[in-house]
KEDOFI-164912 format. One record per residue (C-alpha): residue in one letter; x, y, z. Coordinates in Angstrom, 1 decimal. Example, Ala and Ser with C-alpha at 12.3 -4.5 7.8 and 13.67 -1.06 7.14 Angstrom:
// residues 2
+---------+--------+--------+--------+
: residuo :      u :      v :      w :
+---------+--------+--------+--------+
:       A :   12.3 :   -4.5 :    7.8 :
:       S :   13.7 :   -1.1 :    7.1 :
+---------+--------+--------+--------+
END
This chain:
// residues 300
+---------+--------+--------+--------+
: residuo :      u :      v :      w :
+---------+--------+--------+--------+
:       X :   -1.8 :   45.1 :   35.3 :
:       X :   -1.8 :   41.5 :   36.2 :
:       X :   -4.1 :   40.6 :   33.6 :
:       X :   -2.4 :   42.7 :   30.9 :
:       X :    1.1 :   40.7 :   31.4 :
:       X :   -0.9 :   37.4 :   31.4 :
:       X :   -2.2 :   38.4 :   28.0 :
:       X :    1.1 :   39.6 :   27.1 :
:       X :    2.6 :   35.9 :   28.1 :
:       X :    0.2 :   33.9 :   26.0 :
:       X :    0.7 :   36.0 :   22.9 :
:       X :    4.5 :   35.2 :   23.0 :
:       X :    4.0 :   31.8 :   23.7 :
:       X :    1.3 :   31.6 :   20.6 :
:       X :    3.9 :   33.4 :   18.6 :
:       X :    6.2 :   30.9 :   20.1 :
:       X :    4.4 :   27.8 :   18.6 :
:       X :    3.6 :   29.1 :   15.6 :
:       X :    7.8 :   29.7 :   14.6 :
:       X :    8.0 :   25.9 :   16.3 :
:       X :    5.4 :   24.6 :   13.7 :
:       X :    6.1 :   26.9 :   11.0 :
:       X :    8.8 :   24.8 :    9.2 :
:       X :    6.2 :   22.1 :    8.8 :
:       X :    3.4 :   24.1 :    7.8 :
:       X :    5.7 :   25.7 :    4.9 :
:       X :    6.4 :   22.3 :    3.6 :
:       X :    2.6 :   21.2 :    4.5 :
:       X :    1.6 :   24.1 :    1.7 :
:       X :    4.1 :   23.9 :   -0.7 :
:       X :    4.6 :   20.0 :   -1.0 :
:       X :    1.0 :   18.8 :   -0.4 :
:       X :   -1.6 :   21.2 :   -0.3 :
:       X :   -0.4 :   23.7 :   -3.1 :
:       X :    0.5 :   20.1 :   -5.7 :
:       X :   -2.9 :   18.9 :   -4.6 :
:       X :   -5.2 :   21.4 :   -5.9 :
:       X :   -2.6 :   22.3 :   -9.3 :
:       X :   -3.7 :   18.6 :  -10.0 :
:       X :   -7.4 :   19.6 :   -9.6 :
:       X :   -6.8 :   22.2 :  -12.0 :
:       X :   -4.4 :   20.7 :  -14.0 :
:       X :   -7.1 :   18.0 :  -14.7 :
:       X :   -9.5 :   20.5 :  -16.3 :
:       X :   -7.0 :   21.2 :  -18.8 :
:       X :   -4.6 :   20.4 :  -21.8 :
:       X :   -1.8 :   21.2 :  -20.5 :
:       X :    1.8 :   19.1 :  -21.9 :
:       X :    4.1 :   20.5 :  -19.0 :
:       X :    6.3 :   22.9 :  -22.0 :
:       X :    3.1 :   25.2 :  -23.1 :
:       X :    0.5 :   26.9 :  -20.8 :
:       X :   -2.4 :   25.0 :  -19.9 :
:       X :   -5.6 :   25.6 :  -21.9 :
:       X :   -8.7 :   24.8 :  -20.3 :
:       X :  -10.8 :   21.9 :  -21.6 :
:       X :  -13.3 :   20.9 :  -19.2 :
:       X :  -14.2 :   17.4 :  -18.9 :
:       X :  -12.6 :   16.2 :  -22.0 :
:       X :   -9.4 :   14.3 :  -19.9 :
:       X :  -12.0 :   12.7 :  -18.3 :
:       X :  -14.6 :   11.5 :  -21.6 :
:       X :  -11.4 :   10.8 :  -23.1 :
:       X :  -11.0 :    7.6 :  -20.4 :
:       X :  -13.6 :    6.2 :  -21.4 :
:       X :  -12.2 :    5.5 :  -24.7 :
:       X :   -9.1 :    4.5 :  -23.4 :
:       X :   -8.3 :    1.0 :  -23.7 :
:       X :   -5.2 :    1.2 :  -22.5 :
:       X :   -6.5 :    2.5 :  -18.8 :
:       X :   -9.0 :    0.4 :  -18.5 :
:       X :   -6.7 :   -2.3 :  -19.0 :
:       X :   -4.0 :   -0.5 :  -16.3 :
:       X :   -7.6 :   -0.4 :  -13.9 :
:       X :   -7.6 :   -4.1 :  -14.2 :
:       X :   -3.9 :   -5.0 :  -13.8 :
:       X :   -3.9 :   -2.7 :  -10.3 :
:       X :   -7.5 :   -5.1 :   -9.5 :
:       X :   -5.7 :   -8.0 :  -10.2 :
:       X :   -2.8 :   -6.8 :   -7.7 :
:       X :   -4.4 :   -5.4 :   -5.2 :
:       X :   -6.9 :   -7.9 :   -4.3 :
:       X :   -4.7 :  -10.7 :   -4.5 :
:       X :   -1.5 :   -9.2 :   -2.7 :
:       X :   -3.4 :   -7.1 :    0.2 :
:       X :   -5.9 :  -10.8 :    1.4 :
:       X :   -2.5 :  -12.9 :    1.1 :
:       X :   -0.2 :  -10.1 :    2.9 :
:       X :   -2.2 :   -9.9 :    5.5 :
:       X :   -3.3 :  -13.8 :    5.7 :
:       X :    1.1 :  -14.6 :    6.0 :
:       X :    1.0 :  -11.4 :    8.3 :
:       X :   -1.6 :  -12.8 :   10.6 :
:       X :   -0.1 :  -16.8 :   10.6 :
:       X :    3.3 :  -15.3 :   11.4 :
:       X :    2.3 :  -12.6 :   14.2 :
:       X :    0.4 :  -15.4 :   15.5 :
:       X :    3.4 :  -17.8 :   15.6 :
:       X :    5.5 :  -15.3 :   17.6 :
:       X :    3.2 :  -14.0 :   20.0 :
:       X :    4.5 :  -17.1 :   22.1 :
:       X :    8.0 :  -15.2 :   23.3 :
:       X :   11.3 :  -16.4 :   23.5 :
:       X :   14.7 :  -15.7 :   23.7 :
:       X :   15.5 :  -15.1 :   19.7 :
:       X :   11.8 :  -13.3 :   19.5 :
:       X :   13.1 :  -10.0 :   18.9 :
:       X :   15.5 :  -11.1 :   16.2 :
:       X :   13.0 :  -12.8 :   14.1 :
:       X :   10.7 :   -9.6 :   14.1 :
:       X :   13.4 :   -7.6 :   13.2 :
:       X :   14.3 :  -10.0 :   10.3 :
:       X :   10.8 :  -10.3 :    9.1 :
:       X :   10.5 :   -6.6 :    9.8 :
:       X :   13.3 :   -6.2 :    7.3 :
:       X :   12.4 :   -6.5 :    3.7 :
:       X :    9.0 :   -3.9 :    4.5 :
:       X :   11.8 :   -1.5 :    5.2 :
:       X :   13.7 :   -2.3 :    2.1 :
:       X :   11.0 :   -3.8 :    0.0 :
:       X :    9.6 :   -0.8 :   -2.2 :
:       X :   13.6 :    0.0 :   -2.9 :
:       X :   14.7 :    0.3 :   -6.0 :
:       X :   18.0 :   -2.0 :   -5.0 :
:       X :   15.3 :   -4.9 :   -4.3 :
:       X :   13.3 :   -4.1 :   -7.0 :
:       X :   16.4 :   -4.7 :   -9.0 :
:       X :   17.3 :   -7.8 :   -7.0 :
:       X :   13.8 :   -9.0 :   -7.3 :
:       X :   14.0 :   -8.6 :  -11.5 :
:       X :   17.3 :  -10.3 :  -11.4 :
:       X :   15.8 :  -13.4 :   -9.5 :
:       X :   13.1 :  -14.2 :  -12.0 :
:       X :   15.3 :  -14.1 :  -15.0 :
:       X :   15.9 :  -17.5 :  -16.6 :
:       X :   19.2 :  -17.7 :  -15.7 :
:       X :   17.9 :  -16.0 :  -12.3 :
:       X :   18.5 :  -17.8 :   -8.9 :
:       X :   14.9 :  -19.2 :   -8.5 :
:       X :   15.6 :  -21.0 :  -11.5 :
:       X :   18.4 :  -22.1 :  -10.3 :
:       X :   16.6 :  -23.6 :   -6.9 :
:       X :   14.6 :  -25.7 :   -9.5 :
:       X :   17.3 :  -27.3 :  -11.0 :
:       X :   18.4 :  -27.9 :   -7.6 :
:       X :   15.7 :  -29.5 :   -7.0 :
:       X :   15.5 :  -32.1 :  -10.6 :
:       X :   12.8 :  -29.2 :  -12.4 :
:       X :   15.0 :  -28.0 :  -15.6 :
:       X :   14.2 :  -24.6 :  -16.1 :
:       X :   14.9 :  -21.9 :  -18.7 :
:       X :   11.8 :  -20.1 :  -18.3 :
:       X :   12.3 :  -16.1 :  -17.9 :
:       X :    9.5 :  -15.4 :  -15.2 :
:       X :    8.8 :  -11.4 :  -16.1 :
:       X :    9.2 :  -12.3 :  -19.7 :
:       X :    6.0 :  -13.7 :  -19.5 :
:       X :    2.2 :  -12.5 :  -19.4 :
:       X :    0.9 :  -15.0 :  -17.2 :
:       X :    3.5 :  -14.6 :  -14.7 :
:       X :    4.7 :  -11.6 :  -14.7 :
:       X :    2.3 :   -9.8 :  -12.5 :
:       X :    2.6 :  -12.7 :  -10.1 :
:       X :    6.1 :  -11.6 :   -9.6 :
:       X :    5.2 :   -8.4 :   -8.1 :
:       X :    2.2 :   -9.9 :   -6.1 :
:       X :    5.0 :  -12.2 :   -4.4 :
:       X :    7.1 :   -9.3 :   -4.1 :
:       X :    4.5 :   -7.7 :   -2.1 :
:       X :    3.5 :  -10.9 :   -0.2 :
:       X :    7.0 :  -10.8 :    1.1 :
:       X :    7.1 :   -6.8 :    2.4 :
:       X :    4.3 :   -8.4 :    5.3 :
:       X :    6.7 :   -7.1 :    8.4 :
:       X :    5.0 :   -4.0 :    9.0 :
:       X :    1.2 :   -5.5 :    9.5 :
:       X :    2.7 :   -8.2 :   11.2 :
:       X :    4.1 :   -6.2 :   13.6 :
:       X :    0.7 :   -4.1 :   14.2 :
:       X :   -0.9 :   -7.6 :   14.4 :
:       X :    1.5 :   -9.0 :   16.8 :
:       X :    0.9 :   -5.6 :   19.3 :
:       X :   -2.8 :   -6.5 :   18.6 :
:       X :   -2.4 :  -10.4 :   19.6 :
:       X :   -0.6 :   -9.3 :   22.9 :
:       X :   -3.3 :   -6.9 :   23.8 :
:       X :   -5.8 :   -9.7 :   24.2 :
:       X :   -6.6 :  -10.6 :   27.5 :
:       X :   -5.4 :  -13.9 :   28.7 :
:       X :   -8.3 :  -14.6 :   31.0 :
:       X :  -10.4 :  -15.5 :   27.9 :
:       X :   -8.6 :  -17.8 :   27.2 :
:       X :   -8.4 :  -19.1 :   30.3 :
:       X :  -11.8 :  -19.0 :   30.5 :
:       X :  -12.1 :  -21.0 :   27.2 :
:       X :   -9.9 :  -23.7 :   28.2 :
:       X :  -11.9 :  -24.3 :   31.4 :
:       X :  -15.2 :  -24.7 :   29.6 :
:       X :  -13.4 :  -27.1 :   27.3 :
:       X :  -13.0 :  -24.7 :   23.8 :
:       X :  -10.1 :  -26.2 :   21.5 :
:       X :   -7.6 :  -24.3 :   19.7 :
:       X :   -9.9 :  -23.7 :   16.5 :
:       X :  -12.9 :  -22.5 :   19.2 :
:       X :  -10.5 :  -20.1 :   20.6 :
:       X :   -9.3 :  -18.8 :   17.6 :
:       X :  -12.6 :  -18.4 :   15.9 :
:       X :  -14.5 :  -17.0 :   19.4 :
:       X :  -12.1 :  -14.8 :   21.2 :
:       X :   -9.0 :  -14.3 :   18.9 :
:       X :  -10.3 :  -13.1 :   15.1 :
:       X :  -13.5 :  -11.1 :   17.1 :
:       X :  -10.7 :   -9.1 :   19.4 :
:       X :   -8.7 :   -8.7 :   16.2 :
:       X :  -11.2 :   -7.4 :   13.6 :
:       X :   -9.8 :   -3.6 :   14.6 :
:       X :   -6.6 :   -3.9 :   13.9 :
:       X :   -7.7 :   -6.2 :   10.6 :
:       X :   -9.7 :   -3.1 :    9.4 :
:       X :   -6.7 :   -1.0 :   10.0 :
:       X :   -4.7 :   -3.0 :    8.0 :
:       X :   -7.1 :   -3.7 :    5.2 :
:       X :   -7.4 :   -0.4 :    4.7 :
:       X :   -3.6 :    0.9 :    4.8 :
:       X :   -2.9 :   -2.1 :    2.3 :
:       X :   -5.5 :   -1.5 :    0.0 :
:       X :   -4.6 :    2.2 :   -0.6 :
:       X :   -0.8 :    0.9 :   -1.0 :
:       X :   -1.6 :   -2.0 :   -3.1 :
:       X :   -3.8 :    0.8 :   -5.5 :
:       X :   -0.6 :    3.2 :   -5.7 :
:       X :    2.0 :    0.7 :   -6.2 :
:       X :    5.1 :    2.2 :   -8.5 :
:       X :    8.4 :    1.3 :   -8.0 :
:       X :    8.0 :   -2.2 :   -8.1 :
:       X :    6.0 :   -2.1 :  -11.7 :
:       X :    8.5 :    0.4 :  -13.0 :
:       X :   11.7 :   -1.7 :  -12.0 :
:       X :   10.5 :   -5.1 :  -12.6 :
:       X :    8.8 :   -4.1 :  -15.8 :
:       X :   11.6 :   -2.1 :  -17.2 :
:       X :    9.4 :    1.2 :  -16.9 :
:       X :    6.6 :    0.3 :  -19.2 :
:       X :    4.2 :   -2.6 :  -18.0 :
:       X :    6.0 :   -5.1 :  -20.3 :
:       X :    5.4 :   -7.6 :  -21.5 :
:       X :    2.5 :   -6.9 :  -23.5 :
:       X :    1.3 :   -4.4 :  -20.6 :
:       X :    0.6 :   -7.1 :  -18.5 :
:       X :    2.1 :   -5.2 :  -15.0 :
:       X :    0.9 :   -1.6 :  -16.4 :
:       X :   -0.3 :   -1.0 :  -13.1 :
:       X :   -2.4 :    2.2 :  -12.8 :
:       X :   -0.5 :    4.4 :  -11.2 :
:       X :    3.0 :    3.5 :  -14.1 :
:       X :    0.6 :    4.0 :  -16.4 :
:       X :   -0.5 :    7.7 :  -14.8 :
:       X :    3.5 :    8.2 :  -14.5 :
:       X :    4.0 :    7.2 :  -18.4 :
:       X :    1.0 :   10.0 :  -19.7 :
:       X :    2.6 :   12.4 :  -17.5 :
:       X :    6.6 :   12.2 :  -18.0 :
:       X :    6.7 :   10.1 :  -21.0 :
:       X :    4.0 :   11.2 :  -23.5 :
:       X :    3.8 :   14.8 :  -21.6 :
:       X :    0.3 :   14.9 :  -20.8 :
:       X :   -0.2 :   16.5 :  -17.7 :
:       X :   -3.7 :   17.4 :  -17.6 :
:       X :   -4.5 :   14.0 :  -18.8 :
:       X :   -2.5 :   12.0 :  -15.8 :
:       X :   -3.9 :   14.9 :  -13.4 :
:       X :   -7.2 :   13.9 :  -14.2 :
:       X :   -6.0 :   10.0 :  -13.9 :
:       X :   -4.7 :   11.1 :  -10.4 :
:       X :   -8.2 :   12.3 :   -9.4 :
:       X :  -10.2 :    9.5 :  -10.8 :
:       X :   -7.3 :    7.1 :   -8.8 :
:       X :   -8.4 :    9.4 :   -5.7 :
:       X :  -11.9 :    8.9 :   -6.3 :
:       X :  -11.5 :    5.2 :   -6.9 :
:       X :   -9.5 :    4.5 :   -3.2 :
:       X :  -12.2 :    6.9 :   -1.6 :
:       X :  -15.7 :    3.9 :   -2.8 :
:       X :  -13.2 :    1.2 :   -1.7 :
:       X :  -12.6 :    2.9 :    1.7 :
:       X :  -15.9 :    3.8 :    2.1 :
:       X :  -17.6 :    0.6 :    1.2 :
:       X :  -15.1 :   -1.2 :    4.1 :
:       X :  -15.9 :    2.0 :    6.4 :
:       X :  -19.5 :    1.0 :    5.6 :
:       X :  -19.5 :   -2.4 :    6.3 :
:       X :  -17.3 :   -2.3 :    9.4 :
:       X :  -20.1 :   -2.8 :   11.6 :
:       X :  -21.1 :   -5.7 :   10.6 :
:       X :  -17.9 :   -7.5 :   11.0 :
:       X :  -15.7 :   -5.1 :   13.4 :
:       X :  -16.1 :   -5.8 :   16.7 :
:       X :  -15.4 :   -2.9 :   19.6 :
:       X :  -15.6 :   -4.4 :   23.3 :
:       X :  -16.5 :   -1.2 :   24.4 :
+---------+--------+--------+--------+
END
């Protein structure tokens, strides 16, 4: 009898957890899972969004390859990634290092810097950030201030115009600094006072006890920023006035997938886009998973 109400306790308490969870799970299926694999099969397909979907096989994907347009997209999101993730995390580093010493205001500046990572990806700033580069735009004003006359519209421009996003994302760095100030303070101060007794200057210290004890929480990082700096969106599509202008030089890969899909109505086309994106974060992940061991250090 005893063992009978036991059981009969842990079904309701299973049956319990399930209704607790069962809201998530819903919205787990419908808004993840479910989308996911209609993209998988979406990709195999003509499919413009109005009509049914007609299978086509592989063709979205051989059609790529004669695509000049997303290979050039491909090279504008390589251009932005790996010049916007190495100096995010390079300012995030200098300024986590900077406040690990504590004082009284040491909250408030991590807040502040803190800040535009909250805000950043916003439309609002993206619309800020547009108005600021225009030539009659403040930062052309600050050169005047400063005896530099000029009219120069910044996003009008192909050679600068993609460096006004990379800035843009150099400047949302709160969030890693943040993860690498937790890291910083983890660090035992022994070693250091170890260092200092066998005579190690500031640059030994850094280079022997600091970067080695940080190489986790830099892997961590790399890898969050690289997948974000391959999906950036909302930035391009503000800043760029929704199409990669001027002369396509921010088309970033992921407004150009948006464009196929909601533009030209091309669904299977910008499914199969999504999947080669996918495919293309999964190398890059793997090939820093890969190499991890030969420049992430674990003390245990």
């Amino acid at each position: 009898m005893e063992n009978t109400s036991s059981a009969r306790r842990r079904f309701y308490e299973n049956i319990a957890g399930y209704l607790f969870i069962g809201p998530w799970l819903i919205a787990f299926l419908a808004f993840s899972v479910i989308p996911i694999l209609s993209s998988l099969y979406f990709s195999f397909t003509d499919y413009d969004i109005l009509g049914s979907p007609v299978f086509s096989g592989l063709a979205n994907f051989r059609r790529m390859l004669n695509d000049a347009i997303f290979w050039k997209s491909l090279r504008v999101t390589f251009h932005y990634a790996f010049v916007s993730v190495p100096a995010r995390l390079v300012f995030a580093f200098i300024v986590a290092e900077l406040f690990r010493r504590a004082s009284r205001l040491i909250r408030l500046y991590q807040a502040a810097y803190y800040l535009p990572s909250i805000v950043g990806g916003s439309i609002a700033v993206a619309v800020m950030w547009r108005r600021m580069f225009l030539s009659d735009g403040v930062f052309n004003t600050l050169l005047r201030g400063i005896g530099i006359n000029s009219t120069i519209s910044w996003i009008a421009r192909t050679d600068t115009a993609i460096w006004i996003l990379i800035i843009l994302a150099v400047w949302q760095f709160g969030s890693s600094m943040l993860i690498f100030l937790a890291g910083l303070r983890q660090i035992p101060r022994t070693y250091y006072e170890a260092a200092d007794i066998d005579g190690a200057g500031p640059i030994t210290q850094f280079f022997q006890i600091t970067l080695p004890q940080m190489t986790p929480i830099i892997f961590f990082n790399l890898i969050m920023q690289l997948i974000n700096g391959f999906t950036v969106f909302t930035q391009a599509f503000i800043i760029s006035g929704g199409k990669g202008d001027p002369q396509q030089s921010t088309l970033v890969y992921a407004l150009y997938l948006y464009l196929r899909a909601f533009t030209y109505y091309e669904m299977g086309y910008s499914s199969a886009m999504a999947w080669v994106l996918v495919l293309i974060i999964a190398v890059f992940t793997g090939i820093i998973f890969k190499t991890s061991d030969r420049w992430v250090y674990y003390e245990s």
